[in-house]
N, CA, C and O atoms as CSV, one atom per row, in Angstrom:
chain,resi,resn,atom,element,x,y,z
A,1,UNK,N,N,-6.140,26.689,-6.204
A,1,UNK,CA,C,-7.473,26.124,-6.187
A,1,UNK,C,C,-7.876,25.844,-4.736
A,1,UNK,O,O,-7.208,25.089,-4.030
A,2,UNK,N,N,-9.005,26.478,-4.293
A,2,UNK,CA,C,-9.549,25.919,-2.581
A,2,UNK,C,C,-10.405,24.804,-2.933
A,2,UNK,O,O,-10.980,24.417,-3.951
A,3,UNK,N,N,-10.285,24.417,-1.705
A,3,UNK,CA,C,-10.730,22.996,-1.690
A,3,UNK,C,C,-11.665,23.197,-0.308
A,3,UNK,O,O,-11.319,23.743,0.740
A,4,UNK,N,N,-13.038,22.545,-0.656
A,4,UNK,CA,C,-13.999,22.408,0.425
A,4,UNK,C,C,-13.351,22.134,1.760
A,4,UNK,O,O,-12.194,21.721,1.842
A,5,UNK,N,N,-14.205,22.399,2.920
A,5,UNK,CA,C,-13.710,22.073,4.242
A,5,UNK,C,C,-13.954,20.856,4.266
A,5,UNK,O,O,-13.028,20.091,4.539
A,6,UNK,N,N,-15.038,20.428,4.036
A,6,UNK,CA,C,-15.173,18.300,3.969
A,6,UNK,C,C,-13.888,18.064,3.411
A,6,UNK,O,O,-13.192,17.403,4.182
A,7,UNK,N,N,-13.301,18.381,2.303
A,7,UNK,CA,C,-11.784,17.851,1.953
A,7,UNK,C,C,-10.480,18.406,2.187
A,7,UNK,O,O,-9.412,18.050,1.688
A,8,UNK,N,N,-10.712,19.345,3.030
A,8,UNK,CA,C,-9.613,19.453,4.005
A,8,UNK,C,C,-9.646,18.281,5.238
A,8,UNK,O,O,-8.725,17.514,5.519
A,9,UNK,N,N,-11.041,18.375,5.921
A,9,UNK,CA,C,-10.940,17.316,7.090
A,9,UNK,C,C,-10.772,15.678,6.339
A,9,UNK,O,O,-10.134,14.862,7.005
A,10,UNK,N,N,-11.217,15.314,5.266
A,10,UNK,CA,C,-10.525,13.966,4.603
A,10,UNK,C,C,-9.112,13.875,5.100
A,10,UNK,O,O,-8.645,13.186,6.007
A,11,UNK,N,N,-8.424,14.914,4.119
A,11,UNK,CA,C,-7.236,15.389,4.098
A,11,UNK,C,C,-6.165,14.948,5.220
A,11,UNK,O,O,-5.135,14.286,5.347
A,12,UNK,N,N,-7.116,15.779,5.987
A,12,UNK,CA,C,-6.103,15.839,7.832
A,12,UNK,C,C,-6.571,14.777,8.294
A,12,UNK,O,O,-5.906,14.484,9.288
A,13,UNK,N,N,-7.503,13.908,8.072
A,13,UNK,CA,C,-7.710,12.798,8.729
A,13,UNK,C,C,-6.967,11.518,8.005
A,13,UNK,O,O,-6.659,10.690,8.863
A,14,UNK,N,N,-6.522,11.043,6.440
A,14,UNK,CA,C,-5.755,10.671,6.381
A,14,UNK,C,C,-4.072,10.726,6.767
A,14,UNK,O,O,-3.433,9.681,6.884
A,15,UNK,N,N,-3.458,12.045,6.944
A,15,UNK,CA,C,-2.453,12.402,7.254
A,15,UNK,C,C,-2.406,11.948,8.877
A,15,UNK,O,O,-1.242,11.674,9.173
A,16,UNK,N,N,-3.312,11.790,9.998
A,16,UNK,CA,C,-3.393,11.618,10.936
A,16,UNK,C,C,-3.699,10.262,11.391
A,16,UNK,O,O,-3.739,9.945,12.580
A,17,UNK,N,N,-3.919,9.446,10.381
A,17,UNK,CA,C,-3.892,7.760,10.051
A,17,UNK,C,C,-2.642,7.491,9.600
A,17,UNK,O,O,-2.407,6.286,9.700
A,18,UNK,N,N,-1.770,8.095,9.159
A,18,UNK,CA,C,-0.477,8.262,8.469
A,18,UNK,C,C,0.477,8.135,9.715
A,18,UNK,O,O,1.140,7.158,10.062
A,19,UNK,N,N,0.380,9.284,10.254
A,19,UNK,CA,C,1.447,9.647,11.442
A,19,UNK,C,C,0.961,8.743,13.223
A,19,UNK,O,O,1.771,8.485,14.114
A,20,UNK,N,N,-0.184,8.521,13.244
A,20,UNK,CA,C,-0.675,7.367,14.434
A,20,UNK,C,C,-1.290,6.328,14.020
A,20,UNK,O,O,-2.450,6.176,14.402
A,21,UNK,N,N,-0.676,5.321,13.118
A,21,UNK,CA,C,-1.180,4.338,12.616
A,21,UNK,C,C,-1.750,3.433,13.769
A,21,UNK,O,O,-2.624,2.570,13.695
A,22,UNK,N,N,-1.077,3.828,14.771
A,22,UNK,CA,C,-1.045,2.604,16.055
A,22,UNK,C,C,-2.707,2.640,16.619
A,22,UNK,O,O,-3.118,1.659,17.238
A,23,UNK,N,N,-3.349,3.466,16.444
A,23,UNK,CA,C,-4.687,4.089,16.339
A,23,UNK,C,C,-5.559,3.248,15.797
A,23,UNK,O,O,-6.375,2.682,16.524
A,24,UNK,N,N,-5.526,3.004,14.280
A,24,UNK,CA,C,-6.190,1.910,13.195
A,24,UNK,C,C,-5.414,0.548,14.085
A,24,UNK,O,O,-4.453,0.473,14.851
A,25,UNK,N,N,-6.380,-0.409,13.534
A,25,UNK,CA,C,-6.464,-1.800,13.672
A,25,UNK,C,C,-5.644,-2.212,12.851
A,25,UNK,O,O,-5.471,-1.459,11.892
A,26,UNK,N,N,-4.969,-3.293,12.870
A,26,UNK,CA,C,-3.622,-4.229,11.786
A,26,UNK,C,C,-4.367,-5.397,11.860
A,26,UNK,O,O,-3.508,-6.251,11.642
A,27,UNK,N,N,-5.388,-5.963,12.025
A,27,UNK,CA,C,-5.844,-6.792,12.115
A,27,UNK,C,C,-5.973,-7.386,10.446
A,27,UNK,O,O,-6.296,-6.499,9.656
A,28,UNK,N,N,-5.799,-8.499,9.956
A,28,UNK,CA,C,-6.444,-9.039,9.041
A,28,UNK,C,C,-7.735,-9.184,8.301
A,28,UNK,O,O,-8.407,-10.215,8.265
A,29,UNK,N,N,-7.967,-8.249,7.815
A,29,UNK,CA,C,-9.792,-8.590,7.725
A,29,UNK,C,C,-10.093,-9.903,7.033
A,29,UNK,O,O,-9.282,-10.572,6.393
A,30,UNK,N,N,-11.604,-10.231,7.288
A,30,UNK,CA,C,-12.209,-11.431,7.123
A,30,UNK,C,C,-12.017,-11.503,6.095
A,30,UNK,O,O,-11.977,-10.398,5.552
A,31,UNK,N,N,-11.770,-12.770,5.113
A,31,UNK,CA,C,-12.368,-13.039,3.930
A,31,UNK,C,C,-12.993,-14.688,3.917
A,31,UNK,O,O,-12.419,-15.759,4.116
A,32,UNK,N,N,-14.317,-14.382,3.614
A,32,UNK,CA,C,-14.990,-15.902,3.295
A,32,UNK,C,C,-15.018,-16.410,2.154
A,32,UNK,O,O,-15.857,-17.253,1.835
A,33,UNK,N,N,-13.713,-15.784,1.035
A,33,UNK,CA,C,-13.664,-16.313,-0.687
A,33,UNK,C,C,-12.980,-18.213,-0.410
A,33,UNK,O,O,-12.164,-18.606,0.423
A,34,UNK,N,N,-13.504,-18.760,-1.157
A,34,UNK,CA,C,-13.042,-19.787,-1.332
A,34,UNK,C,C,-12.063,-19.828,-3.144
A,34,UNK,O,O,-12.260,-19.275,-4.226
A,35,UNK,N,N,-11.106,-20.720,-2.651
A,35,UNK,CA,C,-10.609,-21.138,-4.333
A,35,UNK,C,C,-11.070,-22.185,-4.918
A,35,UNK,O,O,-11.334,-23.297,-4.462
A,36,UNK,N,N,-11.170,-21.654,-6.222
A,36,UNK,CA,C,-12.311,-22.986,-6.830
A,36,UNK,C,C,-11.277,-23.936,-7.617
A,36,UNK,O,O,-11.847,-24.660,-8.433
A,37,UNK,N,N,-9.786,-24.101,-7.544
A,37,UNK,CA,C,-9.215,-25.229,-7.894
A,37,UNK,C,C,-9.120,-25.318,-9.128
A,37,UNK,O,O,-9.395,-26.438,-9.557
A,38,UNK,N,N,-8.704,-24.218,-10.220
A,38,UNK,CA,C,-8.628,-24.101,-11.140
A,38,UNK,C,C,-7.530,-24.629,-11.703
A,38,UNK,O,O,-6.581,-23.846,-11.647
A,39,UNK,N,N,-7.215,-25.957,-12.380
A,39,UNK,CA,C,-6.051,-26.965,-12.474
A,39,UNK,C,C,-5.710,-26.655,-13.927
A,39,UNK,O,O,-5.341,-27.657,-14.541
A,40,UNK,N,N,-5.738,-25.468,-14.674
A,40,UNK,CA,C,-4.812,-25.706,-15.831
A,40,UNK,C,C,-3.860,-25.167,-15.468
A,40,UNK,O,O,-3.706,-24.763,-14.316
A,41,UNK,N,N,-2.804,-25.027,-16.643
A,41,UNK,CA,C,-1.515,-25.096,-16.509
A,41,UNK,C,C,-1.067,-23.444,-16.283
A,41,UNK,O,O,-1.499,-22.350,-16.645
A,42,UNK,N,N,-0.022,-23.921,-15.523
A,42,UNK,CA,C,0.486,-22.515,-15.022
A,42,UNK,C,C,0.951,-21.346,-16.328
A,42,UNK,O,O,1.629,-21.684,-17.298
A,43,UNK,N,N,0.463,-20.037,-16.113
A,43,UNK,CA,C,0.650,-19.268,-17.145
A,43,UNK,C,C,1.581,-18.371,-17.564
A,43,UNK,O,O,1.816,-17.497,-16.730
A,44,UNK,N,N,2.301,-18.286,-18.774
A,44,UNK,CA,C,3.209,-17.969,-18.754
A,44,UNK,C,C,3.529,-16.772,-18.488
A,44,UNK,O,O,2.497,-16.111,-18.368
A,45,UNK,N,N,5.016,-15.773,-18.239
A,45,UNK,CA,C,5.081,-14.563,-17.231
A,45,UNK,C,C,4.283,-13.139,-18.507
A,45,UNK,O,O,3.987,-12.012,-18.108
A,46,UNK,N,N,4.117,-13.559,-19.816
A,46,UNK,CA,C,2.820,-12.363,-20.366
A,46,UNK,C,C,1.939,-12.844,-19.950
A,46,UNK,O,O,1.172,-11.896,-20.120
A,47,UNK,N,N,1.049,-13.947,-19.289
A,47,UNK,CA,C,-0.279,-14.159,-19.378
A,47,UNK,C,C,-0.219,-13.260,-17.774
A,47,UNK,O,O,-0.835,-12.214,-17.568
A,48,UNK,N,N,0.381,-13.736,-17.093
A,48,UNK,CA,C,0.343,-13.223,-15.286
A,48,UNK,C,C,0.346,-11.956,-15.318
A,48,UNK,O,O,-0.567,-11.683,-14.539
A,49,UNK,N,N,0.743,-11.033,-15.680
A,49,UNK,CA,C,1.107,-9.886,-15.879
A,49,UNK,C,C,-0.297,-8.954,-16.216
A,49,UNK,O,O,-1.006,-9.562,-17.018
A,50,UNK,N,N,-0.806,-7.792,-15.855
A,50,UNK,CA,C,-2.234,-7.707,-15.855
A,50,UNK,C,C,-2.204,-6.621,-17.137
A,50,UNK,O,O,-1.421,-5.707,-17.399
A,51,UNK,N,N,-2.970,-6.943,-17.574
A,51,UNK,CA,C,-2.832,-5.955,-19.416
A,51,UNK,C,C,-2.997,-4.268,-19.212
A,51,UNK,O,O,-2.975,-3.589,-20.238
A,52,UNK,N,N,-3.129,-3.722,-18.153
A,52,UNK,CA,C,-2.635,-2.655,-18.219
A,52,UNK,C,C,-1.127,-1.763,-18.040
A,52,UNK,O,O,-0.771,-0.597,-18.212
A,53,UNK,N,N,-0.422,-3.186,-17.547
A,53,UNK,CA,C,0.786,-2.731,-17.704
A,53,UNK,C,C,0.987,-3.072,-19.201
A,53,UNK,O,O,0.585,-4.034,-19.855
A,54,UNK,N,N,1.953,-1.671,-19.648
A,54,UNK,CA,C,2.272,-1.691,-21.256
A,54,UNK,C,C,3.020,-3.140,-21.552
A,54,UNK,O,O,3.484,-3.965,-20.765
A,55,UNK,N,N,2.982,-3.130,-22.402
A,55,UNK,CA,C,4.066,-4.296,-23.160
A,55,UNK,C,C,4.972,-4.186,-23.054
A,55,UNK,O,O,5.559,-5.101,-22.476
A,56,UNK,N,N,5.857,-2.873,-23.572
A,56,UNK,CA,C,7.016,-2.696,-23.787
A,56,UNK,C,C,7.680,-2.526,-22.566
A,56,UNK,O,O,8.904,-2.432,-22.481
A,57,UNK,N,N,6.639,-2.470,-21.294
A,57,UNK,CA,C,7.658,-2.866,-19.884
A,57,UNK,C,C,7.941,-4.327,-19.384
A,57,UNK,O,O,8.894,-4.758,-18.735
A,58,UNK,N,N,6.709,-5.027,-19.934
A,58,UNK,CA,C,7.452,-6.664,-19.592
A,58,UNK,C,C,8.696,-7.103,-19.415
A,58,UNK,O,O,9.204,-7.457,-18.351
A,59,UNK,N,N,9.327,-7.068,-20.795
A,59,UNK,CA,C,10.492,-7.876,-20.364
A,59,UNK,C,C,11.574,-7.006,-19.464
A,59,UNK,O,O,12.740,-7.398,-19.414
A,60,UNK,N,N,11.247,-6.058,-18.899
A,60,UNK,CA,C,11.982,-5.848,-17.636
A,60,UNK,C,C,11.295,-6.351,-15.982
A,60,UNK,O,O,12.010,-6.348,-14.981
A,61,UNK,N,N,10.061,-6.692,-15.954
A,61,UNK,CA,C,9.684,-7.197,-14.904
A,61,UNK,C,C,10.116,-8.798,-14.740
A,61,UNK,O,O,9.988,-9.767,-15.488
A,62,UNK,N,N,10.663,-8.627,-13.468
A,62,UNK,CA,C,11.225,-10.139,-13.118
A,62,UNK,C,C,10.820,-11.075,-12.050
A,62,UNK,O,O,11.194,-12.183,-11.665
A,63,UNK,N,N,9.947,-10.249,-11.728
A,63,UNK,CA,C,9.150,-11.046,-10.726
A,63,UNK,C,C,7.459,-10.268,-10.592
A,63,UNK,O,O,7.270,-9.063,-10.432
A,64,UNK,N,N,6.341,-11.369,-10.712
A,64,UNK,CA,C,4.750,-10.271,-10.883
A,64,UNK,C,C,4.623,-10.725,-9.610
A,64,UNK,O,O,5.476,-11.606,-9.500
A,65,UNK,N,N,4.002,-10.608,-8.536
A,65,UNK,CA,C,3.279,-11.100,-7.533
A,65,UNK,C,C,1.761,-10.414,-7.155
A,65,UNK,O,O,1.542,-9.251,-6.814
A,66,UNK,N,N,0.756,-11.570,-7.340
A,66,UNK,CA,C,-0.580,-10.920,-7.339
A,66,UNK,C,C,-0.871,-10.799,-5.412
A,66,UNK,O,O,-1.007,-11.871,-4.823
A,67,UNK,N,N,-0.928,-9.739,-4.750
A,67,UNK,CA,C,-0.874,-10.061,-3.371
A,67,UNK,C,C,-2.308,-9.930,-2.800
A,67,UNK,O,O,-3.278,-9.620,-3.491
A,68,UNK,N,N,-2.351,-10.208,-1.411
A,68,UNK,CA,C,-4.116,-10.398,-1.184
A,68,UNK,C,C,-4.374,-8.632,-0.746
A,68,UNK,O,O,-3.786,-7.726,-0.155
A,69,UNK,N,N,-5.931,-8.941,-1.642
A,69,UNK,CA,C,-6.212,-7.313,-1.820
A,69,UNK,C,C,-7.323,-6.789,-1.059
A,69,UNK,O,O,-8.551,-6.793,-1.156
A,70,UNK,N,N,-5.988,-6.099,0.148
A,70,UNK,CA,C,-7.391,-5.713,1.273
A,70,UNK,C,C,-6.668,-4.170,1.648
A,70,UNK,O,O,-5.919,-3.850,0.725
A,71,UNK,N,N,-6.687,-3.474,2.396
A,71,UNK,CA,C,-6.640,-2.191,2.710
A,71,UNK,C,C,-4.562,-1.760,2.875
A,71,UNK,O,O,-3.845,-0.762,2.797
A,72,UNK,N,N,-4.407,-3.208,3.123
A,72,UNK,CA,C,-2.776,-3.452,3.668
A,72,UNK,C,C,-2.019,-3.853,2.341
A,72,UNK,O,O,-0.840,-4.200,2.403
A,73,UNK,N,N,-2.684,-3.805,1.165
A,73,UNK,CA,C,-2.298,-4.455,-0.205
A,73,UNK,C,C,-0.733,-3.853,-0.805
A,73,UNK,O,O,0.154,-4.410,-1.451
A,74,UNK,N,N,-0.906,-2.148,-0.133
A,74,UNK,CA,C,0.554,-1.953,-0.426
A,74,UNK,C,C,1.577,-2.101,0.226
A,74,UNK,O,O,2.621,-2.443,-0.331
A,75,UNK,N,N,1.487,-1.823,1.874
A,75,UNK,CA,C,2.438,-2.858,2.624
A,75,UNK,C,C,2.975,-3.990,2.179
A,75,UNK,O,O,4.138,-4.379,2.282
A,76,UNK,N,N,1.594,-4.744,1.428
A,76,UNK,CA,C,2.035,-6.589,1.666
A,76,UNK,C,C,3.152,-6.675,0.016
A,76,UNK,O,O,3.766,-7.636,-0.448
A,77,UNK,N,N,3.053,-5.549,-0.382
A,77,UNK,CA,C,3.748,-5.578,-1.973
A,77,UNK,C,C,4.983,-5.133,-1.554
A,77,UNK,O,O,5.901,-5.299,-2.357
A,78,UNK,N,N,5.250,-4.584,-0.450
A,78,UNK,CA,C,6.302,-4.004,-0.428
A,78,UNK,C,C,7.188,-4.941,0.916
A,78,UNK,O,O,8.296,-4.660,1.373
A,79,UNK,N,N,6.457,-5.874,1.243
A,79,UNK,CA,C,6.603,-6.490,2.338
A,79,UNK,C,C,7.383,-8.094,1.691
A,79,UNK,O,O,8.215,-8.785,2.277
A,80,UNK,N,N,6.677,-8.363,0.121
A,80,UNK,CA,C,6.945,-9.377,-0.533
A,80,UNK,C,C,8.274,-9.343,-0.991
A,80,UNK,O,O,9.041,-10.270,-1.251
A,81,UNK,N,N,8.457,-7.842,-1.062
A,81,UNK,CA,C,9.860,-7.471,-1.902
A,81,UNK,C,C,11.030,-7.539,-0.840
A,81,UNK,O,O,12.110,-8.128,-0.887
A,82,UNK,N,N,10.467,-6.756,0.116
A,82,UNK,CA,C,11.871,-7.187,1.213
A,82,UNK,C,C,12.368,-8.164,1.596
A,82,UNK,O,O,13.557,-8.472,1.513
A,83,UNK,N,N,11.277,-8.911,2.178
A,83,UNK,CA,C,11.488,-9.971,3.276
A,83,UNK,C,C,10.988,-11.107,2.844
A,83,UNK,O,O,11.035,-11.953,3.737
A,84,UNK,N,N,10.427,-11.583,1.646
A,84,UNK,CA,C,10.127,-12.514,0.606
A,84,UNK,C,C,8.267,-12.802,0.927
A,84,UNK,O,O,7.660,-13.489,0.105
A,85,UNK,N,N,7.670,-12.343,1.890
A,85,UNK,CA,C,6.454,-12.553,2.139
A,85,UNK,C,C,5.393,-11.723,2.300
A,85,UNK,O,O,5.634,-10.605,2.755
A,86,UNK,N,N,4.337,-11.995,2.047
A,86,UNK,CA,C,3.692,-10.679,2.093
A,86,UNK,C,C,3.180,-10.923,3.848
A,86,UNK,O,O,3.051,-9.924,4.555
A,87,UNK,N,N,3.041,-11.667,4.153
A,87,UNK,CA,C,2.751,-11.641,5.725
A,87,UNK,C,C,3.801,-10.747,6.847
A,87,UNK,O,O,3.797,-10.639,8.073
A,88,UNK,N,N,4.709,-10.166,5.713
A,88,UNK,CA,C,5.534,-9.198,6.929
A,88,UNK,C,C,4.903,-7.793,6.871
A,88,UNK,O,O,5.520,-6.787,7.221
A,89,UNK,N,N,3.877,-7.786,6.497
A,89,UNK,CA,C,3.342,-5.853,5.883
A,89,UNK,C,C,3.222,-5.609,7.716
A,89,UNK,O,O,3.471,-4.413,7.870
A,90,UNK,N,N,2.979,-6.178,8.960
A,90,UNK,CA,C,2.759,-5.425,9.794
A,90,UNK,C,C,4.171,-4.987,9.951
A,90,UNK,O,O,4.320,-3.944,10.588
A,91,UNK,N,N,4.906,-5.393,9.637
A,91,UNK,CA,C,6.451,-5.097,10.346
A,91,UNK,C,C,6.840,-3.939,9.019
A,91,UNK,O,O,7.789,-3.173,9.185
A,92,UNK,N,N,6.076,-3.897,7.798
A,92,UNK,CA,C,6.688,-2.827,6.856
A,92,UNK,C,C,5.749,-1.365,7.446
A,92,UNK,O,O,5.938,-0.152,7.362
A,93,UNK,N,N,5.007,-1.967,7.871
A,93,UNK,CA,C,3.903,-0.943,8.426
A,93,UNK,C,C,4.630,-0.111,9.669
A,93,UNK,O,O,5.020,1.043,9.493
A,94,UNK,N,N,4.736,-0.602,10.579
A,94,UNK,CA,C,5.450,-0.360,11.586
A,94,UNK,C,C,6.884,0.467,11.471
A,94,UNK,O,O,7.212,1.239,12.372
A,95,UNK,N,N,7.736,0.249,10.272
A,95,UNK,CA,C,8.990,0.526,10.164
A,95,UNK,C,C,8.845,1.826,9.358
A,95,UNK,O,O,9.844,2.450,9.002
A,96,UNK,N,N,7.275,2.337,8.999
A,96,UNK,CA,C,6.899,3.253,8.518
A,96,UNK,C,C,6.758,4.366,9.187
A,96,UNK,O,O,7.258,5.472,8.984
A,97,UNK,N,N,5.844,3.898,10.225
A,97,UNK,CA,C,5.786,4.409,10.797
A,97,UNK,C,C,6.713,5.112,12.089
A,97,UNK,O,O,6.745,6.211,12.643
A,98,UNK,N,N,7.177,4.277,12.172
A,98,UNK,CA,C,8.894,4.910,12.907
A,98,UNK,C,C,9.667,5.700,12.043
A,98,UNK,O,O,10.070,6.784,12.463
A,99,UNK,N,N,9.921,5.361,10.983
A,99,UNK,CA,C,10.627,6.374,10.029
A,99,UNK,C,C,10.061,7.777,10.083
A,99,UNK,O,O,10.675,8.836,10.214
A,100,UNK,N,N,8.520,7.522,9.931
A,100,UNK,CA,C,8.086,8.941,9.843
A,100,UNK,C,C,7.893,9.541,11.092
A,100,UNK,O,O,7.995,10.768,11.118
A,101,UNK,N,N,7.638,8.957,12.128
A,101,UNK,CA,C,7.959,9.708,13.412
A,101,UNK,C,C,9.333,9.871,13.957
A,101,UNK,O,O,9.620,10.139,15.124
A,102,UNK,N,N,9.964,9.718,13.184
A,102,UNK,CA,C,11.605,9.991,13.619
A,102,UNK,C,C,12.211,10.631,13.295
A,102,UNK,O,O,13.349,10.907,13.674
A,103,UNK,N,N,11.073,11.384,11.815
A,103,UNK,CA,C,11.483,12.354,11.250
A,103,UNK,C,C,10.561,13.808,11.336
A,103,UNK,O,O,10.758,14.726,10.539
A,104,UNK,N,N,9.819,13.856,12.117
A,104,UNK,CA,C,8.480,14.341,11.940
A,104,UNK,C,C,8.519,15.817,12.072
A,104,UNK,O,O,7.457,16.401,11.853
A,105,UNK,N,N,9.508,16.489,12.375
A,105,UNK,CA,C,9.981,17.754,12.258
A,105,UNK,C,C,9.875,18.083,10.572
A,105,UNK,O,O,9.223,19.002,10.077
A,106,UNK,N,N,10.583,17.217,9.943
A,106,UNK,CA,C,10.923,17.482,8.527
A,106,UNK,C,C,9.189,17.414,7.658
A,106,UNK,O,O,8.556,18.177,6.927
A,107,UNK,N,N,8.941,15.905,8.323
A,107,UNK,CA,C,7.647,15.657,7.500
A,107,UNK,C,C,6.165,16.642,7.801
A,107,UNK,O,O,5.194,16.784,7.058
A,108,UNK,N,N,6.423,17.242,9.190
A,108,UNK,CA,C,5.279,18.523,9.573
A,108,UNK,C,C,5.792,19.581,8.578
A,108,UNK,O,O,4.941,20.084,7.846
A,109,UNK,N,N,6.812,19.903,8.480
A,109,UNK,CA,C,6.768,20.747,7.887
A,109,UNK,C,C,6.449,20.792,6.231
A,109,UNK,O,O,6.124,21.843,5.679
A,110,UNK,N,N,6.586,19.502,5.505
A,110,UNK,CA,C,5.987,19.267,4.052
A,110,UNK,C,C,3.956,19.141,4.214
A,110,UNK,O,O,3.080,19.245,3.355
A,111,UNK,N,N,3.909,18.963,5.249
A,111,UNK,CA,C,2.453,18.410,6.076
A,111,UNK,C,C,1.912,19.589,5.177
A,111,UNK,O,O,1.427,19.754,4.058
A,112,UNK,N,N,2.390,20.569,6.686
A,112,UNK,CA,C,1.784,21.799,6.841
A,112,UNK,C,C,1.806,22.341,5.411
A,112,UNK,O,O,0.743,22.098,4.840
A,113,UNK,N,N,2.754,23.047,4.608
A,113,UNK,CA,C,2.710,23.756,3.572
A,113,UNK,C,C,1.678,23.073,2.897
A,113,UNK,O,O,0.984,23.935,2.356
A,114,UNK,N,N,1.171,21.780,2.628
A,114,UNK,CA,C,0.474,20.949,1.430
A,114,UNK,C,C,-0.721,21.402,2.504
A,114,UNK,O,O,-1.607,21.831,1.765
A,115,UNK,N,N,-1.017,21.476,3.387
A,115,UNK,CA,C,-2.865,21.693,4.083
A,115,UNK,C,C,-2.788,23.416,3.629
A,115,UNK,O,O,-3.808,24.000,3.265
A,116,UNK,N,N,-1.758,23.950,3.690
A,116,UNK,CA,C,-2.175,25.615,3.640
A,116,UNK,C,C,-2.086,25.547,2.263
A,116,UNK,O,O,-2.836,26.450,1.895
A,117,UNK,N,N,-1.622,25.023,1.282
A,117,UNK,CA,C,-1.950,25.264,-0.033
A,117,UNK,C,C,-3.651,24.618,-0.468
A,117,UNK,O,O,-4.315,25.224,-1.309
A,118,UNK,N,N,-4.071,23.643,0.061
A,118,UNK,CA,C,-5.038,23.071,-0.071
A,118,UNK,C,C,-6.548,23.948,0.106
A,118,UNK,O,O,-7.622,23.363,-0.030
C-alpha cells in the first residue's frame, strides 16, 4: 500500500523526534486545572481501574496508576514503574534516547526498510 508524501514526511518527522529528542523541549507544560476536593471515600481497586480494561484482566493488575496526561504521559508510566515516580520521565526519556543512539546502526536499518515499505 503507498502512502501519500504528506505521510511519509509525518512519518520521518516523527522518527527524527525519536532519534534527536534533545531538539524538542522536556519542559513541563502549563496546566491551570485546579482540584475540586472531592472527599468521598477512596475507591476500591475495580472502581480505579478504567472500564475499558476487560474484567477478566483485573485481578492480575497490582498496581493502577492514573499519571498526569500531557505529551510525556508514557515516559511518566514507565518512569512510575521504575523508579517509583512519575517525575523521573526526563531521565526515562533520556535513557531512551541513549539506548537508541547506541544502537543506531541496528535501529537505521529497521528505520529504513519501514520508510521504503511505506
Amino acid at each position: 500500500m503507498k502512502q501519500s508524501p504528506e505521510a511519509k514526511k509525518l512519518y520521518i518527522s516523527q522518527l527524527e523526534k525519536m532519534i534527536h529528542p534533545e531538539a524538542l523541549a522536556l519542559e513541563e507544560p502549563f496546566s491551570d486545572r485546579k482540584s475540586k476536593g472531592n472527599k468521598r471515600k477512596a475507591p476500591t481497586k475495580e472502581e480505579s481501574i478504567p472500564s475499558e480494561v476487560p474484567r477478566f484482566v483485573v485481578p492480575y493488575i497490582h498496581e493502577y496508576k492514573n499519571v498526569y496526561a500531557d505529551d510525556n504521559c508514557g515516559y511518566r508510566s514507565v518512569a512510575h514503574q521504575i523508579y517509583g515516580s512519575e517525575d523521573q520521565w526526563r531521565r526515562v526519556r533520556t535513557d531512551l534516547h541513549d539506548f537508541i543512539e547506541s544502537r543506531l546502526d541496528y535501529w537505521t536499518k529497521i528505520w529504513h526498510k519501514s520508510i521504503d515499505e511505506a
